[in-house]
VOROMI-484401 format. One record per residue (C-alpha): residue in one letter; x, y, z. Coordinates in Angstrom, 3 decimals. Example, Ala and Ser with C-alpha at 12.3 -4.5 7.8 and 13.67 -1.06 7.14 Angstrom:
<"A", <12.300, -4.500, 7.800>>
<"S", <13.670, -1.060, 7.140>>
// end
This chain:
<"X", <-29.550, -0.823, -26.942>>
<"X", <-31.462, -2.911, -24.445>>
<"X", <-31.271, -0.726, -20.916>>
<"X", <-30.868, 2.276, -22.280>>
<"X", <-32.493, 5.009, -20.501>>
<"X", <-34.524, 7.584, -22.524>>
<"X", <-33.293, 11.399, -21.899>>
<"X", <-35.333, 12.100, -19.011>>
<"X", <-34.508, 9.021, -17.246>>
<"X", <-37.914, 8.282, -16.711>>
<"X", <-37.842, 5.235, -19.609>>
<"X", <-35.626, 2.288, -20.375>>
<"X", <-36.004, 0.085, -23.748>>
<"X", <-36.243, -3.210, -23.293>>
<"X", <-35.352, -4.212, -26.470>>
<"X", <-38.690, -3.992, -27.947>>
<"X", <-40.442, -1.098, -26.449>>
<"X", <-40.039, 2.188, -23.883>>
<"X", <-41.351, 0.728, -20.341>>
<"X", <-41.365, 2.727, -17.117>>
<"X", <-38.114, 2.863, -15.660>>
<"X", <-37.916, 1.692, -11.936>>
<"X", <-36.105, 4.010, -9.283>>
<"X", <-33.000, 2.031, -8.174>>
<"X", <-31.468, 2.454, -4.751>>
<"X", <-27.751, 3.061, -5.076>>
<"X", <-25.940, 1.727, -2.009>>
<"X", <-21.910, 2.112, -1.581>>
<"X", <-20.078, 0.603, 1.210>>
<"X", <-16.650, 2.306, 2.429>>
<"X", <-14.750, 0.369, 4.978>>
<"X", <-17.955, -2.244, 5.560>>
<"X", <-19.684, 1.582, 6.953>>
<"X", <-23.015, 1.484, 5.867>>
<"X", <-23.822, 4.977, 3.777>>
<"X", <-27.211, 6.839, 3.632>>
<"X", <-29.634, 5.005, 1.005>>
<"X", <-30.503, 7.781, -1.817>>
<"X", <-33.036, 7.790, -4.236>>
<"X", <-32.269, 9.743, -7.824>>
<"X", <-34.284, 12.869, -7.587>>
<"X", <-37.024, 12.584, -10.111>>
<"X", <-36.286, 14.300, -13.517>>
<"X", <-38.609, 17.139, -14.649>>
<"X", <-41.333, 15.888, -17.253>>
<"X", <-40.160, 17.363, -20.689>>
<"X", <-43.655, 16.081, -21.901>>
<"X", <-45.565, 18.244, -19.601>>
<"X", <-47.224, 20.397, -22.721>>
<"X", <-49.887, 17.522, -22.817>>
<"X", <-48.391, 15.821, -25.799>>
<"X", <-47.944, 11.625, -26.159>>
<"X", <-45.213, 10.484, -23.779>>
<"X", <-45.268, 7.132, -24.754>>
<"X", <-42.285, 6.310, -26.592>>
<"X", <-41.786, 4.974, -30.126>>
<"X", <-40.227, 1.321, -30.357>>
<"X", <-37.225, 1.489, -33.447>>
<"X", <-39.470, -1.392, -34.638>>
<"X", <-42.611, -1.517, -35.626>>
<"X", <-43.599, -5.232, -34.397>>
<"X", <-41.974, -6.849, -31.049>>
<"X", <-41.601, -10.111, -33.312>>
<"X", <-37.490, -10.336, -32.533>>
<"X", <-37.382, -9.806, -36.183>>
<"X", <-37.615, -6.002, -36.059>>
<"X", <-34.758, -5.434, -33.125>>
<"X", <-32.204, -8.072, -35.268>>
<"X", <-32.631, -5.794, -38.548>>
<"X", <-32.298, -2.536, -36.539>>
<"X", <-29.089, -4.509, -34.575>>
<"X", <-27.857, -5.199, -38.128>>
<"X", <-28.039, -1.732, -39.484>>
<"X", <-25.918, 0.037, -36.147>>
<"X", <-23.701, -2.861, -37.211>>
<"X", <-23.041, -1.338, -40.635>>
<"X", <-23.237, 1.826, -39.452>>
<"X", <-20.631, 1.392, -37.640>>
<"X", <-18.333, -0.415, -39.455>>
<"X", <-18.629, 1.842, -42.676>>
<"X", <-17.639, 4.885, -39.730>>
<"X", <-14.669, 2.657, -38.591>>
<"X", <-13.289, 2.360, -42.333>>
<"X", <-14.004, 5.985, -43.022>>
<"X", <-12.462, 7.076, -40.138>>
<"X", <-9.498, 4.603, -40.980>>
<"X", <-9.084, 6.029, -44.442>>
<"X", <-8.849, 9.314, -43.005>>
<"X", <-5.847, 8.310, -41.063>>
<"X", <-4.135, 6.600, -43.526>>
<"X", <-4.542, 9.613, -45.930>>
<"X", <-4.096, 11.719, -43.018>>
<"X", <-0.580, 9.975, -42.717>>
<"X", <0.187, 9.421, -46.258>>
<"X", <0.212, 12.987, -47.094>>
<"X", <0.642, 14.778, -44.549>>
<"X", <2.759, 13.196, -42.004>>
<"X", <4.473, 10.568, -43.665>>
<"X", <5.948, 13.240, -46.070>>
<"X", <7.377, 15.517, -42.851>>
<"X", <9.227, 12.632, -41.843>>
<"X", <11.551, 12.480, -45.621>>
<"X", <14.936, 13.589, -45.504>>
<"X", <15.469, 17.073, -47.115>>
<"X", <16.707, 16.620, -50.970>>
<"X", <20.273, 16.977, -51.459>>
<"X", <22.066, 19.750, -53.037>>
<"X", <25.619, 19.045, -54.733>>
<"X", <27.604, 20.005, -52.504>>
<"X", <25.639, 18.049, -49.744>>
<"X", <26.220, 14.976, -52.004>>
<"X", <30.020, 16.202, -52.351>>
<"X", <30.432, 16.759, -48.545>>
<"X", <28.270, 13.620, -47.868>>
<"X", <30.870, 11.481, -50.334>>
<"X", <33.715, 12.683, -48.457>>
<"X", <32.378, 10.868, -44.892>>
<"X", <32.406, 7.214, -46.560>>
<"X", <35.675, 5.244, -47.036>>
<"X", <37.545, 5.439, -49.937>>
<"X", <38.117, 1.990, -52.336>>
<"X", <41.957, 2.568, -51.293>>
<"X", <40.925, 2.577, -47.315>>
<"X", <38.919, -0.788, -47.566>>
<"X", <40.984, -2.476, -49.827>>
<"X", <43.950, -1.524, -47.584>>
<"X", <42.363, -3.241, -44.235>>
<"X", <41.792, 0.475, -42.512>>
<"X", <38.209, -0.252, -42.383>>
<"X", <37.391, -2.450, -39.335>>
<"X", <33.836, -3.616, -40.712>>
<"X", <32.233, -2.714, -44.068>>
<"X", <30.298, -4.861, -46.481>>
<"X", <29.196, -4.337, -49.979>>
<"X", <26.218, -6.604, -51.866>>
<"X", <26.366, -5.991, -55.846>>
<"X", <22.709, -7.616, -57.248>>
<"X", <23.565, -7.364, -61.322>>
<"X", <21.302, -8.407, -63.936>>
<"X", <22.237, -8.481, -67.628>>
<"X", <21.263, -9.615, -70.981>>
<"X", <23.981, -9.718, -73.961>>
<"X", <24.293, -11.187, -77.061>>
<"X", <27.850, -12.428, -77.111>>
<"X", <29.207, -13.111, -80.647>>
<"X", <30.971, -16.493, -79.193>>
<"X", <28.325, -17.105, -76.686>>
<"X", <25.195, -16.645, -78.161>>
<"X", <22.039, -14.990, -76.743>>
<"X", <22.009, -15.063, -72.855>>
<"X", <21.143, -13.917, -69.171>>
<"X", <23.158, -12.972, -66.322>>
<"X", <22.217, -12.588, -62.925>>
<"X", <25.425, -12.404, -60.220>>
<"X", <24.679, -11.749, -56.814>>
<"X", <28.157, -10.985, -55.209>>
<"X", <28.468, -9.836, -51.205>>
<"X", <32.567, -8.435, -50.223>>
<"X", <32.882, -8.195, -46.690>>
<"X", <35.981, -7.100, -44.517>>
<"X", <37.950, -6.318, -41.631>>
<"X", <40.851, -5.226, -40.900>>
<"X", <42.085, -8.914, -40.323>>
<"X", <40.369, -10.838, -42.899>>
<"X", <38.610, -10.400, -45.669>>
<"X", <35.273, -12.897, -47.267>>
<"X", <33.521, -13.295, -51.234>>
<"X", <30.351, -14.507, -51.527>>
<"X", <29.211, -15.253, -55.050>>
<"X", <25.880, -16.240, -56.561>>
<"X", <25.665, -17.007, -59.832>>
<"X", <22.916, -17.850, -62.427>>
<"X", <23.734, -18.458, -66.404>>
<"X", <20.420, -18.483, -68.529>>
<"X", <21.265, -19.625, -72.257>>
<"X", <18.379, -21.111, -74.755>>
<"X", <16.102, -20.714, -71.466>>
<"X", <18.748, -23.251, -69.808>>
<"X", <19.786, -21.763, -65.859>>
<"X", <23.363, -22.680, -65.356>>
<"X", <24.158, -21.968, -61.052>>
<"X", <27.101, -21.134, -60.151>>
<"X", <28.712, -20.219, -57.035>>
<"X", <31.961, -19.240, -54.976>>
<"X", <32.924, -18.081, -51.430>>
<"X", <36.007, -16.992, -50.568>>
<"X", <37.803, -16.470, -47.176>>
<"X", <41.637, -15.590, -46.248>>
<"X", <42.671, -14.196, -42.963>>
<"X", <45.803, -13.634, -41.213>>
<"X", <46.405, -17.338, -40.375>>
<"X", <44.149, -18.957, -43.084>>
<"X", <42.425, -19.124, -46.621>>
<"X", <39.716, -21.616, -47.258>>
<"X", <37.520, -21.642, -50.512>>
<"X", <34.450, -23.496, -51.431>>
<"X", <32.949, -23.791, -55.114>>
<"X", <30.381, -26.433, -56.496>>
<"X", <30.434, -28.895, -54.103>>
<"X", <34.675, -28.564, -53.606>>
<"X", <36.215, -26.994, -50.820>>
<"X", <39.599, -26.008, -49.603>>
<"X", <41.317, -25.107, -46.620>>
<"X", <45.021, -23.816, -46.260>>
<"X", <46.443, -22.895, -42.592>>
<"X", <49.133, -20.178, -42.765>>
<"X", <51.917, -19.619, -40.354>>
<"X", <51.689, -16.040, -40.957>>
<"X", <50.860, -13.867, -44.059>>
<"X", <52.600, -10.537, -45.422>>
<"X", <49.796, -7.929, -45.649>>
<"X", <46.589, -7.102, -45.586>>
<"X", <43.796, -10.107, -46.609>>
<"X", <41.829, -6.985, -47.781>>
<"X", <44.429, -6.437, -50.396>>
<"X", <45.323, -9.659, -51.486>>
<"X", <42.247, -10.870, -51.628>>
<"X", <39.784, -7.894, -53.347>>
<"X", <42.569, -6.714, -55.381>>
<"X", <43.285, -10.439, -57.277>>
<"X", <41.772, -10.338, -60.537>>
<"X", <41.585, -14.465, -60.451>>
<"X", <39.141, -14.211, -57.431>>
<"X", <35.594, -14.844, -58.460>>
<"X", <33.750, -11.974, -58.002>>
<"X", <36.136, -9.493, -57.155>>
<"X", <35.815, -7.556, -60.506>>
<"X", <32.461, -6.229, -58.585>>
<"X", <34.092, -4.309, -56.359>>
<"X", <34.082, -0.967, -58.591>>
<"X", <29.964, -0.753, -58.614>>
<"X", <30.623, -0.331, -54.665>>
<"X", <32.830, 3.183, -55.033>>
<"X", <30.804, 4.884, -58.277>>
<"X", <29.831, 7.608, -55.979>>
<"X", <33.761, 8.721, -55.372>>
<"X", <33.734, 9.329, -59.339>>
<"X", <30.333, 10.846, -59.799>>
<"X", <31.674, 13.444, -56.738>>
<"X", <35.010, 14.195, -57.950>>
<"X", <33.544, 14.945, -61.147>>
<"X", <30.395, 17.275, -59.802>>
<"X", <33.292, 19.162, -57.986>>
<"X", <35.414, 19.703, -61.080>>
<"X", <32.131, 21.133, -62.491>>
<"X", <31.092, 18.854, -64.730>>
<"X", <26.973, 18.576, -65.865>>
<"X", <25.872, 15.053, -64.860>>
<"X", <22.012, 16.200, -64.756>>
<"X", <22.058, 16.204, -61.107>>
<"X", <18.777, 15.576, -59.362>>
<"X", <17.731, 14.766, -55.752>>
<"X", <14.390, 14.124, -54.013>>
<"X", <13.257, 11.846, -50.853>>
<"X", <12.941, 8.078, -51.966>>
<"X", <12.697, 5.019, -49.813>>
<"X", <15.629, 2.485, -50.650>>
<"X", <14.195, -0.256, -53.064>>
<"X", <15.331, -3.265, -51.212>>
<"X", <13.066, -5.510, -48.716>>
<"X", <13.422, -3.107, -46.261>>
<"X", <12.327, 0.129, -48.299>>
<"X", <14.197, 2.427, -45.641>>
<"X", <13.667, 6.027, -45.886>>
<"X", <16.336, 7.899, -47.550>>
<"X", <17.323, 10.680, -49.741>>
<"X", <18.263, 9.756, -53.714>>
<"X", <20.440, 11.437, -55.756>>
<"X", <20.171, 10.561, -59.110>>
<"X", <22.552, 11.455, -62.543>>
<"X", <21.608, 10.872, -66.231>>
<"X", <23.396, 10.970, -69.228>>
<"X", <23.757, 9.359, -72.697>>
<"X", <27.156, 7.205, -72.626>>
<"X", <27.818, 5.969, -76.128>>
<"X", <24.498, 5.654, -77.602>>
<"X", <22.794, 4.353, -74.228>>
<"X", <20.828, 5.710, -71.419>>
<"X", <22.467, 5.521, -68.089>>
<"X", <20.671, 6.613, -65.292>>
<"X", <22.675, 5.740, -61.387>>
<"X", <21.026, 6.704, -58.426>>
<"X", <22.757, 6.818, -54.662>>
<"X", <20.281, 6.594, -51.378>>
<"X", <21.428, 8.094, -48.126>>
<"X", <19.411, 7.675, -45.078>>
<"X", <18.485, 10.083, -42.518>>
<"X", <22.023, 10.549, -41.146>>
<"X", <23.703, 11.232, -44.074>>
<"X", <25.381, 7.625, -44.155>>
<"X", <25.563, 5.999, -47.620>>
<"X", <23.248, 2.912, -47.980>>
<"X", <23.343, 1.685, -51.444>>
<"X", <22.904, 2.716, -54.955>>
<"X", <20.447, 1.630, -58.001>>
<"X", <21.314, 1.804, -61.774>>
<"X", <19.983, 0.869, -65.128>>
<"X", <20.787, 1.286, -68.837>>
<"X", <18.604, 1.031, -72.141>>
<"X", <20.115, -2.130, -72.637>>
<"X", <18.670, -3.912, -70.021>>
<"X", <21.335, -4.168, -67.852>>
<"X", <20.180, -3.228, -63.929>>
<"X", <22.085, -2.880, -61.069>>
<"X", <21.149, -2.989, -56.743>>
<"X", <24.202, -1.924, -54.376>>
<"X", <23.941, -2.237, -50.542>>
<"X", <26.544, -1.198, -48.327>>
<"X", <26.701, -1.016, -44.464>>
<"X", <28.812, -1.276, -41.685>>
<"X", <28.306, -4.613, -40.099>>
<"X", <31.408, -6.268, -38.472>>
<"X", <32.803, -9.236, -40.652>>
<"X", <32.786, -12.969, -38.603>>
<"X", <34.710, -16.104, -39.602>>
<"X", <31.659, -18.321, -41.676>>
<"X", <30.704, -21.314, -39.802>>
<"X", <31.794, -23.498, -43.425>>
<"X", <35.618, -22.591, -42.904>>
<"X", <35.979, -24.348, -39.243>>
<"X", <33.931, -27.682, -40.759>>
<"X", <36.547, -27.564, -44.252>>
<"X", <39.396, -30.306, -43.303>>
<"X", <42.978, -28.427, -43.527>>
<"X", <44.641, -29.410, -46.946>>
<"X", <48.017, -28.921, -48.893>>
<"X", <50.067, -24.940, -48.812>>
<"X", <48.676, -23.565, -51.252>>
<"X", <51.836, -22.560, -53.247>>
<"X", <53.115, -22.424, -56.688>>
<"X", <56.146, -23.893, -57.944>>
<"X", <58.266, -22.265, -60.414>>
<"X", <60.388, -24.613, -62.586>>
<"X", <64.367, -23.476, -63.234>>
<"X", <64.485, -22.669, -67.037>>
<"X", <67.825, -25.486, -67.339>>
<"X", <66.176, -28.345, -65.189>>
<"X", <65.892, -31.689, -66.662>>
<"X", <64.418, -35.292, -64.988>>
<"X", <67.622, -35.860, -63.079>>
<"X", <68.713, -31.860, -62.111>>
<"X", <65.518, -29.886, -61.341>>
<"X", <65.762, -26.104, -58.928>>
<"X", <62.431, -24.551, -57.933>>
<"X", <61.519, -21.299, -56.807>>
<"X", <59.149, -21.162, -54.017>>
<"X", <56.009, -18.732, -54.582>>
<"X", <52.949, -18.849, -52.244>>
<"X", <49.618, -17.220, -52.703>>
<"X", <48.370, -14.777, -50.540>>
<"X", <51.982, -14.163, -49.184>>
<"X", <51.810, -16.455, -46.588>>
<"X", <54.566, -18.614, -44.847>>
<"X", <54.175, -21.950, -43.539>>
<"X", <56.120, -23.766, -40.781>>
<"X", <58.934, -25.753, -42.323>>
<"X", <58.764, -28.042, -40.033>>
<"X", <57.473, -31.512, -40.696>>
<"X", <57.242, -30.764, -44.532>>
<"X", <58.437, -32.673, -47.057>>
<"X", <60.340, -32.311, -50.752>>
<"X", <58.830, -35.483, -52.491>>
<"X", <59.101, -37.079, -55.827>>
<"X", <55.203, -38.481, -57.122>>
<"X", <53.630, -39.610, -59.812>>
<"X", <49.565, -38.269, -60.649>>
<"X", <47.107, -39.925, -62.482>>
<"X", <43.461, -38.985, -63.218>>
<"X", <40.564, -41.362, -62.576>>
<"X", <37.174, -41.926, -64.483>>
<"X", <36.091, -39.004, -62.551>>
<"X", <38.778, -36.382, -63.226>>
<"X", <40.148, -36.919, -59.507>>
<"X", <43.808, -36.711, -59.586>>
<"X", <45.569, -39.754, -57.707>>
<"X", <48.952, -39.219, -56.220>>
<"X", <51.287, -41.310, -55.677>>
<"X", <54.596, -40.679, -53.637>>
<"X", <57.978, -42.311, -54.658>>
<"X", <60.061, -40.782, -52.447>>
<"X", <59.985, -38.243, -49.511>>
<"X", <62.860, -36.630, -47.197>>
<"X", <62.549, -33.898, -44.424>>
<"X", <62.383, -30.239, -45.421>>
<"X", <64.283, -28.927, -43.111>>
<"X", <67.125, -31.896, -42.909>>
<"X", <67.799, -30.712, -46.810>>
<"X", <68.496, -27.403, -45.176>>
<"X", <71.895, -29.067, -44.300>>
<"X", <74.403, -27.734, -47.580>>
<"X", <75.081, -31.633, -47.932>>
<"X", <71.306, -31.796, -48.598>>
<"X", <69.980, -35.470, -47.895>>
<"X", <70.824, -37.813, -50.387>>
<"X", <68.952, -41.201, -51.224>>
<"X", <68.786, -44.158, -53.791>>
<"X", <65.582, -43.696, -55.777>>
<"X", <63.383, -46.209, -57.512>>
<"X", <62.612, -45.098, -60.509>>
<"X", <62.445, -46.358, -63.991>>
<"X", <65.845, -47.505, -63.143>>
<"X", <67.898, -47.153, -59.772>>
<"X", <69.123, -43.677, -59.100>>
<"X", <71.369, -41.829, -56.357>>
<"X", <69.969, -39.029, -55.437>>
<"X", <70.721, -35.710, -53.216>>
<"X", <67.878, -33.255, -52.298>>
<"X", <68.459, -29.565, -51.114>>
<"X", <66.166, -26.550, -49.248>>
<"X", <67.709, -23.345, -49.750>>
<"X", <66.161, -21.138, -46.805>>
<"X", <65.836, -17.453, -46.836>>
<"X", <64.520, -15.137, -44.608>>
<"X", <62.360, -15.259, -42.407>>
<"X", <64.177, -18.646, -41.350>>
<"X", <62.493, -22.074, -40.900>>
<"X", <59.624, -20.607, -42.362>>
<"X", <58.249, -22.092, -45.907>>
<"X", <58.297, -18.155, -47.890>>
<"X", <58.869, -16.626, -51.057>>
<"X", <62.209, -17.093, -52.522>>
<"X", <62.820, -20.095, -50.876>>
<"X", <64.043, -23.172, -53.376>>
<"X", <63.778, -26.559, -53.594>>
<"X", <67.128, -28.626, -55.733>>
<"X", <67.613, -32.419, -56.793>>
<"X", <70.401, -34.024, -58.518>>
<"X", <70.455, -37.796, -59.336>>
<"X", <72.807, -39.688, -61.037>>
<"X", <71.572, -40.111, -65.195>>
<"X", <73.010, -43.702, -65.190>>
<"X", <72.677, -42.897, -69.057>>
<"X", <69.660, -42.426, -68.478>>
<"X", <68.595, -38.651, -68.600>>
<"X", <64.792, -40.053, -68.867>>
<"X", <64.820, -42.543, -65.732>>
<"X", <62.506, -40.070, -64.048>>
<"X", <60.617, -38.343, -66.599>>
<"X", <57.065, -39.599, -64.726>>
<"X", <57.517, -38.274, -61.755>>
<"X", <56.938, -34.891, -60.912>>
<"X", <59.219, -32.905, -57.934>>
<"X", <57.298, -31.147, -55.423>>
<"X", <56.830, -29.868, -51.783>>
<"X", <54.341, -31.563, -49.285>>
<"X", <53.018, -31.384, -45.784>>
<"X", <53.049, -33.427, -42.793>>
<"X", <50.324, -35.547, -43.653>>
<"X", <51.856, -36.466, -47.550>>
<"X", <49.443, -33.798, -48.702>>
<"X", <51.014, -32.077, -51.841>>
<"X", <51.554, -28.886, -52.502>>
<"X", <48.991, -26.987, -55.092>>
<"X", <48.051, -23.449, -56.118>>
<"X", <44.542, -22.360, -55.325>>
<"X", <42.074, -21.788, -58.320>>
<"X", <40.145, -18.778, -56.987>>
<"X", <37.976, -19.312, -60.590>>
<"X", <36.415, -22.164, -62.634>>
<"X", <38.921, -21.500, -66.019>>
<"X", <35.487, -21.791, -68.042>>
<"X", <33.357, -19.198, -66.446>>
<"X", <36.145, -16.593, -67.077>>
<"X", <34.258, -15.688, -70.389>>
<"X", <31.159, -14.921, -68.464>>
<"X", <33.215, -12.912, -65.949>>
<"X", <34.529, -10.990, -68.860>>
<"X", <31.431, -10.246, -69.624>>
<"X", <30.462, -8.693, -66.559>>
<"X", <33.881, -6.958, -66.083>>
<"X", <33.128, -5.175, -69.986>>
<"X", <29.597, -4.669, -70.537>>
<"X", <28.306, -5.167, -67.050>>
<"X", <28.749, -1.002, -67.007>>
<"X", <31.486, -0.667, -65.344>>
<"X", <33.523, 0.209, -68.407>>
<"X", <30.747, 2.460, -69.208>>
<"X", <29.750, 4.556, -65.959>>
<"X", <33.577, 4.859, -65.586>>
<"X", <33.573, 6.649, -68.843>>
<"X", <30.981, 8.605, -67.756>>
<"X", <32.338, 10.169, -65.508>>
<"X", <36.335, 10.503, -66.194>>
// end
């Protein structure tokens, strides 16, 4: 290196050749005090045997050439040391350190013990967990007798709180090579249930609601993507079985999750033929014990990723922006009612109640355009909560013919509250005519004309695919597994 002074100090090379080094004069000033001047003492001669002092330049010309080739090869030098000592690190990490950090493999009763710290399907179902999610990733290929030869990939995410409760589902229908997406998302709370699904969305606003969204929600077997739910609480089985001393090929070692995030974790893993097929189910815990997801597969292809954690549930920004619509009710029809004499039984979904106030019983006709949009159109309307009155409200009606009619609310408790139980009652004058009002159907709206309809949590034509899932999707099968 150009300046650097040979051993004795006596030489410096100048990037060519050894020259004579010059004495330099060191001077140091401390509070602007000039210091004493001192010359380095001169070195001892360590060629004073009578050999050749001169030194050797690395080169043998002074061309340039010869100092840019030796430059060059330090270069190398040093680089190929940089990587060697970088591969000794990594290796150095890899196996030795990297492996102290692994959790310690589980025995069974550490998985037992560790089973018995997460909630229960009964406590989040039940709204006693204030902030758990589950994300079911399921992949599987069948050859349905009805449906043919086909792929199934339904990503499904069930989030809740003890106030509310949210569905998220993803999915993707391959047939002949053809994708078919799909998707669903799902919210109900204690004052509200909205619902969006293929470009449609819905929005119902609740005076109140009788239990837990948890429960209503998770627990309907007509919500899309609630049949998922199981895959999240395997590990309650597989447990309760290991500690009635069952042999479920237990095995543990230290495995980093397989998801993006590859966190560091324990697996316990359990094999065993289940009617022919190979299931293998693995559960990953992380350092602190806590349950973080599980990974399972079968000889017939099918393959399964479950995440849980802990995060609090928050209202999705899509409900707010969803325009308030109809109650979202269901109208049962009196077994004896006729076009002129018709009783209904009130029945809302998700238990709710809405204000009576400002709703309507209404006679309408609907229609379907070009586009399969149903058009409704009103005849008649009168005030909920004047029909309350045990004269009801009566009115002349325009239908097919002129008609005399008297409409009744029958309220039951809680009072002035749209609930379960509650009925709606016409009579009108036949005329002779029992059929002057046979296109008009009898119904219950809100303030804004806005009539009454039950919620489809489901598309009816992806049930069969649902099925699916629900029967061969494993869940049939790792249940019998371990029962």
């Amino acid at each position: 290196m150009v300046g650097e002074l040979s051993p004795d100090g006596n030489y410096m090379w100048d990037g060519y050749q050894w020259v004579v080094a010059q004495q330099q004069v060191a001077v140091a000033t401390v509070v602007q005090q000039p210091v004493v001047q001192q010359q380095f003492m001169a070195q001892p001669d360590p060629f004073a045997s009578g050999l050749d002092s001169t030194p050797l330049p690395l080169a043998p010309d002074a061309s340039g050439a010869g100092g840019g080739k030796a430059t060059l090869r330090l270069a190398v030098i040093g680089l190929v040391g940089s990587l060697l000592l970088a591969g000794v690190g990594f290796a150095s990490y890899e196996f030795v350190v990297d492996p102290w950090l692994d959790p310690d493999p589980y025995t069974e009763d550490k998985f037992i013990s560790s089973v018995g710290d997460t909630p229960t399907q009964e406590q989040v179902v039940s709204g006693e967990i204030d902030g758990w999610s589950c994300r079911v990733e399921l992949e599987i290929s069948t050859n349905d007798e009805m449906l043919g030869e086909m792929d199934i990939d339904l990503d499904t995410i069930m989030s809740v709180s003890r106030d509310a409760a949210l569905i998220e589902t993803d999915m993707v229908i391959r047939t002949g090579g053809f994708p078919i997406p799909l998707d669903g998302d799902f919210w109900l709370s204690q004052e509200e249930f909205a619902m969006r699904s293929m470009d449609e969305s819905h929005r119902a606003v609740f005076e109140n609601m009788d239990g837990e969204p948890a429960t209503v929600l998770l627990t309907d077997s007509d919500t899309m993507g609630s049949e998922s739910i199981d895959f999240c609480f395997l590990h309650q089985i597989a447990a309760i079985s290991l500690d009635n001393g069952e042999d479920l090929d237990f095995t543990s070692s230290a495995e980093r999750f397989p998801n993006e995030d590859g966190e560091r974790a324990v697996k316990v893993s359990m094999e065993q033929d289940v009617e022919g097929d190979r299931m293998s189910i693995s559960w990953f815990f992380d350092t602190e014990d806590n349950l973080i997801g599980a990974r399972a597969t079968n000889d017939t292809g099918m393959k399964l990723l479950m995440t849980i954690t802990n995060e609090k549930l928050s209202k999705p920004s899509w409900v707010d922006s969803t325009p308030s619509g109809p109650f979202a009710l269901y109208l049962d029809e009196d077994l004896w009612s006729n076009y002129t004499h018709r009783t209904m039984t009130i029945e809302p979904q998700f238990n709710a109640t809405y204000k009576l106030e400002g709703s309507q019983i209404v006679l309408y006709s609907k229609e379907t355009d070009d586009d399969d949009n149903d058009i409704i159109t009103l005849l008649t309307k009168v005030s909920a909560t004047g029909a309350t009155d045990p004269s009801g409200i009566s009115i002349s009606v325009e239908g097919d013919s002129p008609s005399n009619c008297t409409f009744f609310y029958n309220d039951t408790e809680p009072m002035l509250e749209i609930s379960y139980g509650d009925t709606i009652r016409m009579e009108c004058e036949d005329n002779g005519d029992y059929n002057q009002l046979r296109d008009y159907e009898f119904g219950l709206a809100n303030a804004n004309d806005q009539v009454s309809q039950k919620m489809d949590l489901e598309m009816p034509w992806v049930s069969p695919f649902m099925t699916i899932i629900s029967i061969i999707g494993a869940v049939l099968l790792i249940r019998k597994r371990f029962e």
